[in-house]
Steps between C-alpha positions, in 0.01 A plus 500: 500500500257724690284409774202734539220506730231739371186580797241786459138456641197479278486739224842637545570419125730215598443270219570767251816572660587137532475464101691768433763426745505101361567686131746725579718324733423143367385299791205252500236645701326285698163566703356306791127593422569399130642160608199458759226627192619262264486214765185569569410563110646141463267350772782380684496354882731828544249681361199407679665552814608821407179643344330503808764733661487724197151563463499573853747755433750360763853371505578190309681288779836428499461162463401498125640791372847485602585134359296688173747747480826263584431314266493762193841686636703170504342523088704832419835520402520895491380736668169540647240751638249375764157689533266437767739282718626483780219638673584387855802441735484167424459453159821788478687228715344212305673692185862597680537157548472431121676799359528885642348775283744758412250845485145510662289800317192648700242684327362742702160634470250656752215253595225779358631549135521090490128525615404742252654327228394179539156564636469721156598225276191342268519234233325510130365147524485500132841565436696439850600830444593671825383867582551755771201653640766836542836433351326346187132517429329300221403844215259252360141536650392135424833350635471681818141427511603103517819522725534293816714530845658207560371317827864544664535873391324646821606693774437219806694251311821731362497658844592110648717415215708852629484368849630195387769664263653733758519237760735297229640829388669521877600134507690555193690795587577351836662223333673614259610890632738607311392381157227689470407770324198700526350667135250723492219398315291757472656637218457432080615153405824661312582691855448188713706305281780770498534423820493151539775485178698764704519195812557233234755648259748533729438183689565325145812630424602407833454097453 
């Protein structure tokens, strides 16, 4: 039963990597920001107290998203993959004391190219289809014409959410040390994942 840790800042591809890592290897993969969304989508008291932080584009305190997270592990009865958590000393303690992870996988990516590639991002409201102003343009004249940015997809805020990111980046390598493994992501999906099955292949024939 694997215990995987997956953290890569905005844009690094991580939740791409995360599904194919959950197919492959058979783990449930479970995301703090997903849990969080749908508490908020549900109108909950969780998720009114959390919205506020998330809009703002801070930290959801410790408070309400580690009992969030508790309580789905003590749900699985294989293996697991957590995304997104822990993002501080203290929420890597809070999840120690529960159960120790047994890989921690870092995507790395240069603060720029994660600027360019989410500040490029744009959405066909029509069709929530999602384009890339670079990477992958709209060929139809009328759907570019009608394209929005979405309000979080600028420069000020990603540069704070990469502030934020790297400060939990070194939290999480401090606490776990040797665990983790650093991937760069700055490569094709197929060559990013090469790597992270080349960490987690082994590691599964091992247990």
């Amino acid at each position: 039963m694997m215990r995987i840790i997956m953290s890569g800042p905005p844009a690094s591809g991580k939740g791409t990597q995360c599904e194919k890592i959950a197919t492959m290897y058979g783990v449930k993969h479970l995301s703090s920001g997903d849990l969080l969304r749908a508490e908020v989508a549900a109108g909950t008291e969780i998720g009114l107290k959390a919205k506020a932080f998330m809009d703002a584009g801070k930290l959801v305190p410790d408070d309400i998203v580690v009992p969030l997270v508790a309580k789905q592990l003590m749900t699985f009865s294989a293996g697991w993959l957590l995304d997104g958590f822990p993002r501080s000393a203290d929420q890597a303690a809070a999840l120690t004391r529960l159960v120790s992870p047994h890989v921690v996988v870092v995507l790395d990516l240069p603060d720029q190219v994660a600027i360019e590639r989410i500040t490029g991002r744009r959405t066909d409201p029509v069709t929530n289809k999602v384009y890339h102003v670079k990477f992958n343009p709209a060929t139809d004249p009328i759907v570019t014409a009608r394209l929005v940015q979405r309000d979080d997809d600028t420069e000020v805020t990603m540069t704070r959410r990469l502030a934020l990111y790297r400060a939990s980046e070194a939290a999480l390598c401090a606490a776990f040390g040797g665990l983790v493994h650093h991937v760069n992501a700055n490569l094709p999906i197929p060559d990013v994942f090469n790597q992270i099955s080349g960490i987690l292949t082994p590691l599964k024939a091992s247990l």
